[in-house]
C-alpha atoms as one frame of an Amber mdcrd trajectory, in Angstrom:
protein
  36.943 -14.934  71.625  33.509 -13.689  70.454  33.403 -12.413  67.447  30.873
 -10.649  64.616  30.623 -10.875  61.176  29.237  -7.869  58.999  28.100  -8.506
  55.588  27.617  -5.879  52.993  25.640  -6.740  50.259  26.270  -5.651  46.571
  24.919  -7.380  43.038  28.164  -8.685  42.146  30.151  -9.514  45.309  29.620
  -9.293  49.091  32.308  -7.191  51.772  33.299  -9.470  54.632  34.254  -8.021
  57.834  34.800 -10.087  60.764  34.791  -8.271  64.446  35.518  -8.775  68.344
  33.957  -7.697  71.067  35.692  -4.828  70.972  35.595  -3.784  67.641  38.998
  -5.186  66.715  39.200  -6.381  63.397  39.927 -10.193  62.832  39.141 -11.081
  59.175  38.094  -8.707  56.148  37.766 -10.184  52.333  35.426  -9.413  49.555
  33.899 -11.942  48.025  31.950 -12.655  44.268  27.831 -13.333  44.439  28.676
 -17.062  43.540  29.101 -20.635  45.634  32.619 -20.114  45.671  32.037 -16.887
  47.100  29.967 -18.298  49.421  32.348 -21.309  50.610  34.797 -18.773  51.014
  32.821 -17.037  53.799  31.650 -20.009  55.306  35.597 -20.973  55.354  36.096
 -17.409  56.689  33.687 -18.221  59.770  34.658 -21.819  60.498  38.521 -20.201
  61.203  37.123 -17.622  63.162  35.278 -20.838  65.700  31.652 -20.656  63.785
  30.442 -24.302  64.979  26.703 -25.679  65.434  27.142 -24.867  69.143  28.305
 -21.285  69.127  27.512 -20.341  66.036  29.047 -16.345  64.754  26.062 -13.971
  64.572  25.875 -12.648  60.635  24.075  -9.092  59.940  23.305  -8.274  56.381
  23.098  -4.771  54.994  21.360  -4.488  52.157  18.983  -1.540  50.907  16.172
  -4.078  49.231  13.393  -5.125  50.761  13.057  -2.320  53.185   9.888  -0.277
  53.275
């Protein structure tokens, strides 16, 4: 199964949403702006079959740095 992740960006903690090709929703957790946060979603993508191979695409949204 292919899926997506979506990442929405906030100061304090991050929204998770993990997708599949057709839109279906597989995974969804918010996490804190820490490394626990951040093994949490790389836990979150390993279940979903993230590996060095075929790894899950990731888009950020955040409104920073855009011009």
């Amino acid at each position: 199964m292919k899926v997506f992740c979506g990442l929405d960006w906030a100061e304090d903690h991050h929204d998770i949403a993990l997708v599949d090709v057709d839109a279906g929703l597989v995974a969804k957790r918010r996490i804190g702006d820490s490394a626990a946060g951040f093994a949490e979603l790389m836990a979150m993508l390993a279940d979903a079959g993230d590996s060095a191979t075929d790894p899950i695409p990731v888009a950020i949204e955040t409104p920073r740095g855009c011009s």
